[in-house]
C-alpha positions as CSV (number, residue, x, y, z in Angstrom):
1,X,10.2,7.8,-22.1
2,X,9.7,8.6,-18.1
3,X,11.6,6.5,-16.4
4,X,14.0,8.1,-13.3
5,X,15.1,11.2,-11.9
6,X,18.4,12.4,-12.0
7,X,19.9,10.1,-14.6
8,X,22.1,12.0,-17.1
9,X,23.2,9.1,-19.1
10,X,19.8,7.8,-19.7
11,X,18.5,11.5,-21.0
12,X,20.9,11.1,-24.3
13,X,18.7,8.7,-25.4
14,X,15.5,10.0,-24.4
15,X,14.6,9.4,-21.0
16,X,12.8,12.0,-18.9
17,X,12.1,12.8,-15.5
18,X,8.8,14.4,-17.0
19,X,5.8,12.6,-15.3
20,X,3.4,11.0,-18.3
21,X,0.1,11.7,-16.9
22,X,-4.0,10.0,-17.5
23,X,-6.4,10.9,-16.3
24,X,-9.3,8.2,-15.6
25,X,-12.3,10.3,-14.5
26,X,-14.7,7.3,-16.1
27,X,-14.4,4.9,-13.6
28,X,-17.1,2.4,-12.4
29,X,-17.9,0.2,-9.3
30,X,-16.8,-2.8,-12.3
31,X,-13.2,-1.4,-11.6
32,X,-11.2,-3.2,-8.7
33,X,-7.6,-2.4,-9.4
34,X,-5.4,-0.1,-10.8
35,X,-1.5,-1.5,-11.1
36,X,1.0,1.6,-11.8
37,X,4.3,0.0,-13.2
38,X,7.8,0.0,-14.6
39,X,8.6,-1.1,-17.8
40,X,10.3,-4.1,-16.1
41,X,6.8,-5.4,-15.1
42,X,5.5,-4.9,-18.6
43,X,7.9,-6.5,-20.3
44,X,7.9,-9.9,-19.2
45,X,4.0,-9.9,-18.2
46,X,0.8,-9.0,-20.4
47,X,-1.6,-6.9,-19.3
48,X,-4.1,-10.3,-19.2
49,X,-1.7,-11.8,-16.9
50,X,-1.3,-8.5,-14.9
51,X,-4.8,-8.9,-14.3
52,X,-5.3,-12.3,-13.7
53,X,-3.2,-12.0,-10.6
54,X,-4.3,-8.8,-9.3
55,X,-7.8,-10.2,-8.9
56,X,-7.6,-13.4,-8.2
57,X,-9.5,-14.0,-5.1
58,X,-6.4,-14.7,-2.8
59,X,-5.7,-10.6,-3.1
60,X,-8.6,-9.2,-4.1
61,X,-11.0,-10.7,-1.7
62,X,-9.0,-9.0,1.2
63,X,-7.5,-5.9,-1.0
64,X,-3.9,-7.6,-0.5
65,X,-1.8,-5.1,-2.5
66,X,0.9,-5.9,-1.0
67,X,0.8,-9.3,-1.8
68,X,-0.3,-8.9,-5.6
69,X,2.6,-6.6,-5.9
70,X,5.1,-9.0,-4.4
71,X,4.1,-11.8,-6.5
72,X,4.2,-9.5,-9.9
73,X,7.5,-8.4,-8.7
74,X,8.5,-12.4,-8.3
75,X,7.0,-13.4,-11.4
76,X,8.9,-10.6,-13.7
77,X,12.3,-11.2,-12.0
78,X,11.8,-15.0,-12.8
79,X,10.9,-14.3,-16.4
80,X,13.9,-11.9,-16.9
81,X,16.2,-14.2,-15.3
82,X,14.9,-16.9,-17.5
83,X,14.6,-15.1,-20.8
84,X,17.4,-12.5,-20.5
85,X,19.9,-14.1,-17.7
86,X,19.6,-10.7,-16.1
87,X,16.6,-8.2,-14.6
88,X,16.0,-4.9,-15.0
89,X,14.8,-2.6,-12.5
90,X,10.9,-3.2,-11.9
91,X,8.6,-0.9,-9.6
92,X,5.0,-1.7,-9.0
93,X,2.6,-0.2,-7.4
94,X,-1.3,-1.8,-7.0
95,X,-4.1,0.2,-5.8
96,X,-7.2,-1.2,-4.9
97,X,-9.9,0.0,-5.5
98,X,-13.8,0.5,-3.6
99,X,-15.6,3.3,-6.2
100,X,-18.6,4.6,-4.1
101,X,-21.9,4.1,-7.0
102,X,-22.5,7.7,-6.2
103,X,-19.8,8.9,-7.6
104,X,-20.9,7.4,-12.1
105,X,-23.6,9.8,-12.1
106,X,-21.1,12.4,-12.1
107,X,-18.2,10.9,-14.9
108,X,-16.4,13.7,-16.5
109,X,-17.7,16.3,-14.4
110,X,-17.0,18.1,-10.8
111,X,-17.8,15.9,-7.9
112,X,-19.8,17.3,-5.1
113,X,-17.3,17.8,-1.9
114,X,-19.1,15.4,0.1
115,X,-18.5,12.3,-2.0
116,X,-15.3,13.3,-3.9
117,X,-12.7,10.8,-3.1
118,X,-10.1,13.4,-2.6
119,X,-12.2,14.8,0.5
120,X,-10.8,13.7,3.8
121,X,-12.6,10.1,4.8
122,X,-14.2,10.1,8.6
123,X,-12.7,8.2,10.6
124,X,-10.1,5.2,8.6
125,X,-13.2,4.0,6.6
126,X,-12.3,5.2,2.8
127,X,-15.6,4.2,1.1
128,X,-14.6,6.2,-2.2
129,X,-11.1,5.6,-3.7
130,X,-8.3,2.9,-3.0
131,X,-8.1,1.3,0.4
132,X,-5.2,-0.3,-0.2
133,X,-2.1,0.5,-2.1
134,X,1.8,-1.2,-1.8
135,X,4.6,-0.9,-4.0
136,X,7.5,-3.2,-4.9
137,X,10.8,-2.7,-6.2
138,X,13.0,-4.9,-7.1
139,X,16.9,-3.0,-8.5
140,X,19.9,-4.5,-10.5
């Protein structure tokens, strides 16, 4: 399990530093969000929740990551204080997203330099991956 860096105890049972990486090179102007999150999320809400509050028109109308974040950080501490009469740690972080149509021709393949989403955007308009992105943390 990935979980933290630098804690011993933890790795006698399993837990890693060691990153678990995916790769998502398929996605589509269909996908608005992408919420990167600690077990302490996942735990208390399902991934239909998840997403029933990251695009709910409130935050996804105005790309409020920050605010989507906040309120999934909120709504898991309330659960686990509920349900366990404690909370475990819970980090999220929501990306929103604004995939240029240019860019599904090319799924699973290299992306031309001038509409890659990793090329540096002109000016602050980022018309290709997330424009806007906020983590929460919440610790015991």
């Amino acid at each position: 399990m990935t979980r933290s860096i630098g804690d011993l105890v933890a790795g006698s049972v399993g837990v890693t530093a060691e990153p678990e990486l995916q790769v998502f090179s398929n996605l589509t102007v269909q996908d608005k969000a992408i919420v990167i999150a600690s077990d302490g999320l996942w735990d208390r809400l399902s991934n239909i929740e998840v997403t029933k509050i990251v695009t709910s028109p409130q935050y996804l109308n105005t790309h409020n990551a920050e605010g989507a974040a906040t309120f999934l950080m909120n709504a898991s501490v309330q659960r686990w204080q509920k349900e366990q009469g404690m909370v475990d740690d819970i980090t999220i972080i929501v990306a929103y997203l604004n995939i240029n149509p240019a860019m599904q021709k090319y799924q699973g393949q290299q992306i031309p330099a001038e509409i890659s989403p990793i090329s540096p955007p002109s000016g602050n308009d980022n018309k290709n991956g997330a424009t806007s992105a906020q983590g929460s943390e919440h610790h015991k």
